[in-house]
C-alpha positions as a Markdown table, in Angstrom:
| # | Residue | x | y | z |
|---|---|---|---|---|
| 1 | Unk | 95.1 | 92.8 | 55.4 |
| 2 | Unk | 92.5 | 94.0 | 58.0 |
| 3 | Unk | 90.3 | 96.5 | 55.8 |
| 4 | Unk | 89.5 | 100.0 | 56.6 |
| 5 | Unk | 85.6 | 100.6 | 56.7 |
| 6 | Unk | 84.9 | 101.0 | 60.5 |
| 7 | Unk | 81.9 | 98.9 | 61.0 |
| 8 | Unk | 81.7 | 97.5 | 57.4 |
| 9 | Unk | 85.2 | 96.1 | 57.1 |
| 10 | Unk | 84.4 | 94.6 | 54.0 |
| 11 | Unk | 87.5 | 93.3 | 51.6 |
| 12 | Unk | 85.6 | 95.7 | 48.7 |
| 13 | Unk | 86.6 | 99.1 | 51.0 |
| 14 | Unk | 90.6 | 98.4 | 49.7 |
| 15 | Unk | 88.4 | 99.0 | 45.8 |
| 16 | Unk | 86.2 | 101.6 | 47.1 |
| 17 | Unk | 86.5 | 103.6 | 50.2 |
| 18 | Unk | 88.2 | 107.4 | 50.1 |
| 19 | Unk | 92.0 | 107.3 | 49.7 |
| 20 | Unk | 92.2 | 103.3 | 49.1 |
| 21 | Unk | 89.8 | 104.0 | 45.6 |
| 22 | Unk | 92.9 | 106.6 | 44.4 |
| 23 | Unk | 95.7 | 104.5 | 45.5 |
| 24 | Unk | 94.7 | 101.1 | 44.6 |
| 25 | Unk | 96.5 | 98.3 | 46.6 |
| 26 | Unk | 95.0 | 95.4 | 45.2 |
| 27 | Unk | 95.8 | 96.5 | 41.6 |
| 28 | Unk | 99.8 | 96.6 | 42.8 |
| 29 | Unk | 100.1 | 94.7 | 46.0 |
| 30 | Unk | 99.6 | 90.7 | 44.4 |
| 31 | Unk | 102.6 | 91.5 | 42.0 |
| 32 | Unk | 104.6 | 90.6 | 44.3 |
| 33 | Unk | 103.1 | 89.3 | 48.0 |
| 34 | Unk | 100.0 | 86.7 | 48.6 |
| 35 | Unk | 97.3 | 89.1 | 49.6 |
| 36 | Unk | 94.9 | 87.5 | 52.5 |
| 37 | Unk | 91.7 | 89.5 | 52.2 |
| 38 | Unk | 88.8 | 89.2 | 54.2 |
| 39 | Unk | 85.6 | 90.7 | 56.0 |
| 40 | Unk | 86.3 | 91.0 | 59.7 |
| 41 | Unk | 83.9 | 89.7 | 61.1 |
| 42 | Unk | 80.4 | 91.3 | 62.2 |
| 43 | Unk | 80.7 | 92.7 | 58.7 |
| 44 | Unk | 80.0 | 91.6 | 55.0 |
| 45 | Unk | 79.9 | 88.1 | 54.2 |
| 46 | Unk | 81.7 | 87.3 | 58.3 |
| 47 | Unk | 79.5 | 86.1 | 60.7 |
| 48 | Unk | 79.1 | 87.3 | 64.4 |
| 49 | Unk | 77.9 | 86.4 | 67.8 |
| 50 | Unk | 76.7 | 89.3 | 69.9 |
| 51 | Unk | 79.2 | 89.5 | 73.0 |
| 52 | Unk | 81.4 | 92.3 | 74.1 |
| 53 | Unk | 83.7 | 93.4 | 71.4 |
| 54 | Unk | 87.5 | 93.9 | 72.0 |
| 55 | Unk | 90.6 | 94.2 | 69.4 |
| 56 | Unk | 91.5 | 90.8 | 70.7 |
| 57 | Unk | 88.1 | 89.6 | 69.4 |
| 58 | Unk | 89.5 | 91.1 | 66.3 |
| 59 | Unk | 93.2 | 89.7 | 66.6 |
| 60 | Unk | 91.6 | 85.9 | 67.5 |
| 61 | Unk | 89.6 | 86.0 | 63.6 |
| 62 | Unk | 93.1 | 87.3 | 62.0 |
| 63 | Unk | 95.4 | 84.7 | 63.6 |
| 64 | Unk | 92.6 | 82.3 | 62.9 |
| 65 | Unk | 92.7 | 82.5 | 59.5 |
| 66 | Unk | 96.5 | 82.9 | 59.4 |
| 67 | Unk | 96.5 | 79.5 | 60.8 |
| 68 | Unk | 94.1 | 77.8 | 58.8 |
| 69 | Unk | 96.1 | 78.7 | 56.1 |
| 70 | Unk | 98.8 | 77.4 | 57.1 |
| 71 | Unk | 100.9 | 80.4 | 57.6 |
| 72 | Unk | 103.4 | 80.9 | 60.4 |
| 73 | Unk | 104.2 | 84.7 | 59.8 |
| 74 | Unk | 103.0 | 87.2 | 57.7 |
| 75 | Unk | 103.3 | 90.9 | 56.9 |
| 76 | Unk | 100.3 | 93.3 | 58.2 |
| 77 | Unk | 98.4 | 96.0 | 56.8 |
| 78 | Unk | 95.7 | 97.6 | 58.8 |
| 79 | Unk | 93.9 | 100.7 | 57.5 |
| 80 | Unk | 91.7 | 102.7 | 59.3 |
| 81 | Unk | 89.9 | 101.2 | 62.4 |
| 82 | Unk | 92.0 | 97.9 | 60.5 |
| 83 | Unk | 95.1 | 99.4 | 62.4 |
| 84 | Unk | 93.9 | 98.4 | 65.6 |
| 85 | Unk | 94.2 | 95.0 | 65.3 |
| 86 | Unk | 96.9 | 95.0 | 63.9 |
| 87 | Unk | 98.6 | 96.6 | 66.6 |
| 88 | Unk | 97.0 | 94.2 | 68.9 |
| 89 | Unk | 97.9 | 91.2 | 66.8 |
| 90 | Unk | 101.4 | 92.4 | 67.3 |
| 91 | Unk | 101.4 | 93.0 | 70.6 |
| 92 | Unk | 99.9 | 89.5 | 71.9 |
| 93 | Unk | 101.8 | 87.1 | 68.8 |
| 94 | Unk | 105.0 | 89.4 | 68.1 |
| 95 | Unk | 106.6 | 85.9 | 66.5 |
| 96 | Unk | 103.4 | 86.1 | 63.9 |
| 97 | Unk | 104.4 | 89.5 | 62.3 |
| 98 | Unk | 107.1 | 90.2 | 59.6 |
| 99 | Unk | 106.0 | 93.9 | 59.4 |
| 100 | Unk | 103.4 | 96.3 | 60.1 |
| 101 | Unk | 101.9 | 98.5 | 57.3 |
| 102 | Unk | 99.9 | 101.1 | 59.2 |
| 103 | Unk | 97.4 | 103.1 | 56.8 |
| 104 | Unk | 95.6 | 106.0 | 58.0 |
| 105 | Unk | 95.4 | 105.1 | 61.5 |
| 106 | Unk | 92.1 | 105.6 | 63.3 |
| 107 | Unk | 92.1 | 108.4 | 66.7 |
| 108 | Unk | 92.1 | 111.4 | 67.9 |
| 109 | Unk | 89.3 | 113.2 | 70.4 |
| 110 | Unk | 86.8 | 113.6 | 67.6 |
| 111 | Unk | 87.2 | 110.1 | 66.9 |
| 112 | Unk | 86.5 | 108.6 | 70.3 |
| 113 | Unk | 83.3 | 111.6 | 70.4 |
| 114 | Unk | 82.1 | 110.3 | 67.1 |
| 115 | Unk | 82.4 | 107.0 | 68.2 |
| 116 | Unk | 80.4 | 106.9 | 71.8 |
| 117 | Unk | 77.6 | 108.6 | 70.1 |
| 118 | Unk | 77.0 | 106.4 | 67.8 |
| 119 | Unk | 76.8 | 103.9 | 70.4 |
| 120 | Unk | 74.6 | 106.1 | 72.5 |
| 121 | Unk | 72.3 | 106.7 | 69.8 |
| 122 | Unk | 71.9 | 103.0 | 69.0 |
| 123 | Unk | 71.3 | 102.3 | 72.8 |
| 124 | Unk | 68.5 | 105.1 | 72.7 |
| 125 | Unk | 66.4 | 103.5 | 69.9 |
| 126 | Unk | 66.9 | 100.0 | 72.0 |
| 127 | Unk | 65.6 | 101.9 | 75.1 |
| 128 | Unk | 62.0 | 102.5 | 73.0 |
| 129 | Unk | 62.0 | 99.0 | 70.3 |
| 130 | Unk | 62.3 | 95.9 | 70.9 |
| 131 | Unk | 65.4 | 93.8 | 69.8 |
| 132 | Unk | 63.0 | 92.3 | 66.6 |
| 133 | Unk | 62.3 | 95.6 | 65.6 |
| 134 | Unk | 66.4 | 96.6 | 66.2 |
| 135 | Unk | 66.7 | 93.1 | 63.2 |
| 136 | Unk | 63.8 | 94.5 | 61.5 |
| 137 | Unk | 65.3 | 98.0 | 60.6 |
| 138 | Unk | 68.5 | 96.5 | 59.7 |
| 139 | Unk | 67.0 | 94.1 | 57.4 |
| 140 | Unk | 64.6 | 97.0 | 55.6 |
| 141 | Unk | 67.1 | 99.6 | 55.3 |
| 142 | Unk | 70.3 | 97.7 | 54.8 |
| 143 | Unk | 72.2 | 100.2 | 56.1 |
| 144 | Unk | 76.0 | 99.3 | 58.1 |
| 145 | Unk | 76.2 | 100.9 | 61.9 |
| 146 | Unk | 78.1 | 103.9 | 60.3 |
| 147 | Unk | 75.3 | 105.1 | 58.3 |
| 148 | Unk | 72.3 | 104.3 | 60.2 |
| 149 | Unk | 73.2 | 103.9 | 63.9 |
| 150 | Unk | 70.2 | 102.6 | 65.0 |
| 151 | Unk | 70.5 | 99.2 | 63.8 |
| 152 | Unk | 73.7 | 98.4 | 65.7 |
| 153 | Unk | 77.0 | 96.7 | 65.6 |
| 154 | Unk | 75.1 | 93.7 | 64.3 |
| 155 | Unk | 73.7 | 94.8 | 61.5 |
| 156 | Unk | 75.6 | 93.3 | 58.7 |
| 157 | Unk | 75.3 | 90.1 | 60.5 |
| 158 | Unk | 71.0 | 90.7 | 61.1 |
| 159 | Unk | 70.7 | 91.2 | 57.6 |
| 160 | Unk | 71.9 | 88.2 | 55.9 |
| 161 | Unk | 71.7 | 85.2 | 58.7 |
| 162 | Unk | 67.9 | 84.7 | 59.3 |
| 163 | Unk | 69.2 | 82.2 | 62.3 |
| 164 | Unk | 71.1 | 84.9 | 63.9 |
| 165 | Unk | 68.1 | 87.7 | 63.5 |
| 166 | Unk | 65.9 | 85.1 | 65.7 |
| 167 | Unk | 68.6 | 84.4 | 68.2 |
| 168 | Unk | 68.9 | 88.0 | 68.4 |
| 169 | Unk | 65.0 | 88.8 | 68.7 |
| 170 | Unk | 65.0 | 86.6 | 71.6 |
| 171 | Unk | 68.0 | 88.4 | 73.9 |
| 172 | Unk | 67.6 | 90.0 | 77.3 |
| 173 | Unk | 67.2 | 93.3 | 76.6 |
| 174 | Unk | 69.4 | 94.6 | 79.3 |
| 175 | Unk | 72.0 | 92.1 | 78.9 |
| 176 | Unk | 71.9 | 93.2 | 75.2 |
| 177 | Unk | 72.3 | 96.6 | 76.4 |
| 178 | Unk | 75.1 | 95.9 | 79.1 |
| 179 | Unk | 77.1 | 94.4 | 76.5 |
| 180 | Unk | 76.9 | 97.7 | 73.8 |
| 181 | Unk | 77.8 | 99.9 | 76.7 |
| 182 | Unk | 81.0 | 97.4 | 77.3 |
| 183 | Unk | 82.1 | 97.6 | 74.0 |
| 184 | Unk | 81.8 | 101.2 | 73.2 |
| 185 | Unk | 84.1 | 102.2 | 76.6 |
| 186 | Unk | 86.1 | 98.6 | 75.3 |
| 187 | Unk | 87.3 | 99.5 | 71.9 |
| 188 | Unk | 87.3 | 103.8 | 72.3 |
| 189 | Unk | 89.0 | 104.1 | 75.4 |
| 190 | Unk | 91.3 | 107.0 | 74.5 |
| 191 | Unk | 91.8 | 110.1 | 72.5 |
| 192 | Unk | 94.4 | 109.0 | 70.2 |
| 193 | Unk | 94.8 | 105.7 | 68.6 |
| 194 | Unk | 94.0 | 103.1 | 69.7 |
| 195 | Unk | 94.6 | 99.3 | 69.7 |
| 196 | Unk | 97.2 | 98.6 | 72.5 |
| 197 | Unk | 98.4 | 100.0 | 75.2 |
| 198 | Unk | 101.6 | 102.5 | 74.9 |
| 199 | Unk | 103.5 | 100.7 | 77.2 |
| 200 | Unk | 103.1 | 97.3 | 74.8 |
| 201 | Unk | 103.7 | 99.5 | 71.6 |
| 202 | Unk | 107.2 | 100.7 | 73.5 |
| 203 | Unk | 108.2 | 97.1 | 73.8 |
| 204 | Unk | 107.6 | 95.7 | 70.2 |
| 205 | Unk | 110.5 | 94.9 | 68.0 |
| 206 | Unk | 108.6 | 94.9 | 64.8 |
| 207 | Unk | 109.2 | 97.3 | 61.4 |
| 208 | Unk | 106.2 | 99.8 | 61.4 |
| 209 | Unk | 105.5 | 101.7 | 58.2 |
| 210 | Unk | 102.8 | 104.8 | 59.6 |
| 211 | Unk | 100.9 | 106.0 | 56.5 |
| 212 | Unk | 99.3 | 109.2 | 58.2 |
| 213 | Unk | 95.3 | 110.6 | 57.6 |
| 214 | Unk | 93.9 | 113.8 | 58.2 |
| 215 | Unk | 90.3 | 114.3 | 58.8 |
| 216 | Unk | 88.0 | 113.7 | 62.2 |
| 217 | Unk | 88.4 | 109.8 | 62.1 |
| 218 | Unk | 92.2 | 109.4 | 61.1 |
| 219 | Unk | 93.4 | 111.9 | 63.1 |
| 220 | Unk | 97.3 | 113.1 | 62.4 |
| 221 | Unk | 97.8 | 113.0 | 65.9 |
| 222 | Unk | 97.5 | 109.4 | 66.1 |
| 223 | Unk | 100.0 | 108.5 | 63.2 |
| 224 | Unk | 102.3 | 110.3 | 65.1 |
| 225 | Unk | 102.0 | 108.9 | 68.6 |
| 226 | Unk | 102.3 | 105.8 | 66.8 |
| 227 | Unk | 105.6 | 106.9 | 65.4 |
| 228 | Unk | 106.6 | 107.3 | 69.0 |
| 229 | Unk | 105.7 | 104.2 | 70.1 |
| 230 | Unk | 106.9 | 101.9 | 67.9 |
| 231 | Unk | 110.8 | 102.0 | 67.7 |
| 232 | Unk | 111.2 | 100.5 | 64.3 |
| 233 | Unk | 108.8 | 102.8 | 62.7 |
| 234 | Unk | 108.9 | 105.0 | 59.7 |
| 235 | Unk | 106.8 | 107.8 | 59.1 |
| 236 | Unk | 105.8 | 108.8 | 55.8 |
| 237 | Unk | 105.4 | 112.6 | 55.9 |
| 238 | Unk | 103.0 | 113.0 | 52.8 |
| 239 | Unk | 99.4 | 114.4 | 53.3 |
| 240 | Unk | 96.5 | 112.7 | 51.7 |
| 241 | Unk | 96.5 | 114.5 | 48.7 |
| 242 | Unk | 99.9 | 113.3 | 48.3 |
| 243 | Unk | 99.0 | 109.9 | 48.4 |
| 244 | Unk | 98.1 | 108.4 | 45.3 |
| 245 | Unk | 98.2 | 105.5 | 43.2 |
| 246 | Unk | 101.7 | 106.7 | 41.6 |
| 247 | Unk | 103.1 | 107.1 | 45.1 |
| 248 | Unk | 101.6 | 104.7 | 48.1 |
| 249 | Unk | 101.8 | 101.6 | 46.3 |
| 250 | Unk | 105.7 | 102.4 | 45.7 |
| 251 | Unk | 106.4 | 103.3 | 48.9 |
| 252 | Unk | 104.7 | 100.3 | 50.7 |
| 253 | Unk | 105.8 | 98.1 | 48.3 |
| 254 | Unk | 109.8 | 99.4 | 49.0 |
| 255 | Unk | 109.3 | 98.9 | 52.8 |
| 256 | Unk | 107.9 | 95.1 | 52.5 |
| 257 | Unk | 110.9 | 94.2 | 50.3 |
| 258 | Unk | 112.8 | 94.8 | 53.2 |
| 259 | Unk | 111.9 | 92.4 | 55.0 |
């Protein structure tokens, strides 16, 4: 289960973050299937290392811990910016995934605005502190990059891990800098969602269950292009208000015992 939470993918957003509060997975979900939860990494209790960030980044820490485990093939659920690696998980180790659960999938143009901004503004306050001050802030304020820009990707990660605030301190500015530029035109590369490329998405042979959003993160847009990617997909046409704890447990619950 790759949580929702953008930059603070913690496994406590499935408990507390918008729509996953209401519906309550984790209340429903273990009845019936091993839940794998986890921080992905750069966030919560994960660690880090500060190099350019792709999905596949995000897909090596999934399959990782698949295999650690043990586990040969599992069902997926991303949610939120958790979709993306998902579909990227599928796309690169299609014998891996049983199913695809895909909840409030991140995209649209406000989205990818939203997101470069934030990346831009964090590379502004780098432009006039130094990388010690950048560990500093993130320590004081303990704020995630979606709250306080400023402190970066990284700032889970500077906060807890003394060792990694120092090796941080001591980077090349302008490498530093070369490497947030990367990954913001890296993971928000498009106006709808995104994760894969379309033509991968056309080619997988995977049961997709597209759980759609509706607000300037998770926009509807990209819960449908996602519909018309994935062949074995099924939409469910309910808006967010319609998805509560009485209904979206149900309904994802039916789809997995499928198969």
């Amino acid at each position: 289960m790759y949580s929702p939470g953008g930059f603070d993918g913690t496994i406590e957003k499935w408990s507390t973050q918008s729509v996953y509060s209401r519906i309550k997975l984790l209340d429903h979900l273990p009845k019936k299937f091993r839940c794998i939860v986890f921080d992905r990494r750069e966030t919560g209790q994960s660690g880090g290392r500060v190099e350019m960030l792709t999905w596949q980044r995000y897909v090596a820490q999934g399959k990782g811990l698949l295999e650690h485990l043990g586990i040969q093939r599992a069902h997926l659920i991303g949610a939120c910016m958790g979709v993306c690696p998902v579909l990227a998980l599928a796309v690169e180790h299609p014998e891996m995934v049983q199913s695809m659960v895909l909840y409030w999938p991140v995209g649209g143009a406000k989205y990818r605005i939203n997101n470069h901004q934030r990346f831009a503004n964090h590379l502004d306050y780098v432009e006039s502190h130094s990388l010690a001050e950048v560990a500093a802030l993130a320590q004081s304020t303990g704020k995630t990059f979606g709250e306080d820009p400023r402190g970066g990707p990284w700032a889970s990660v500077l906060r807890r891990d003394r060792a990694f605030a120092e090796e941080f301190s001591a980077l090349d500015p302008e490498v530093y800098k070369r490497i947030v530029s990367e990954t913001s035109r890296a993971l928000y590369d498009r106006d709808t969602a995104p994760g894969a490329e379309p033509e991968e998405l056309l080619r997988l042979d995977i049961r997709a269950l597209i759980i759609p959003g509706k607000d300037a993160s998770h926009a509807t847009s990209a819960a449908r292009y996602l519909e018309e990617c994935l062949a074995r997909s099924e939409y469910w046409d309910v808006p967010p208000e319609g998805q509560t704890e009485a209904s979206a447990p149900g309904r994802i619950l039916d789809f997995l015992a499928k198969g």
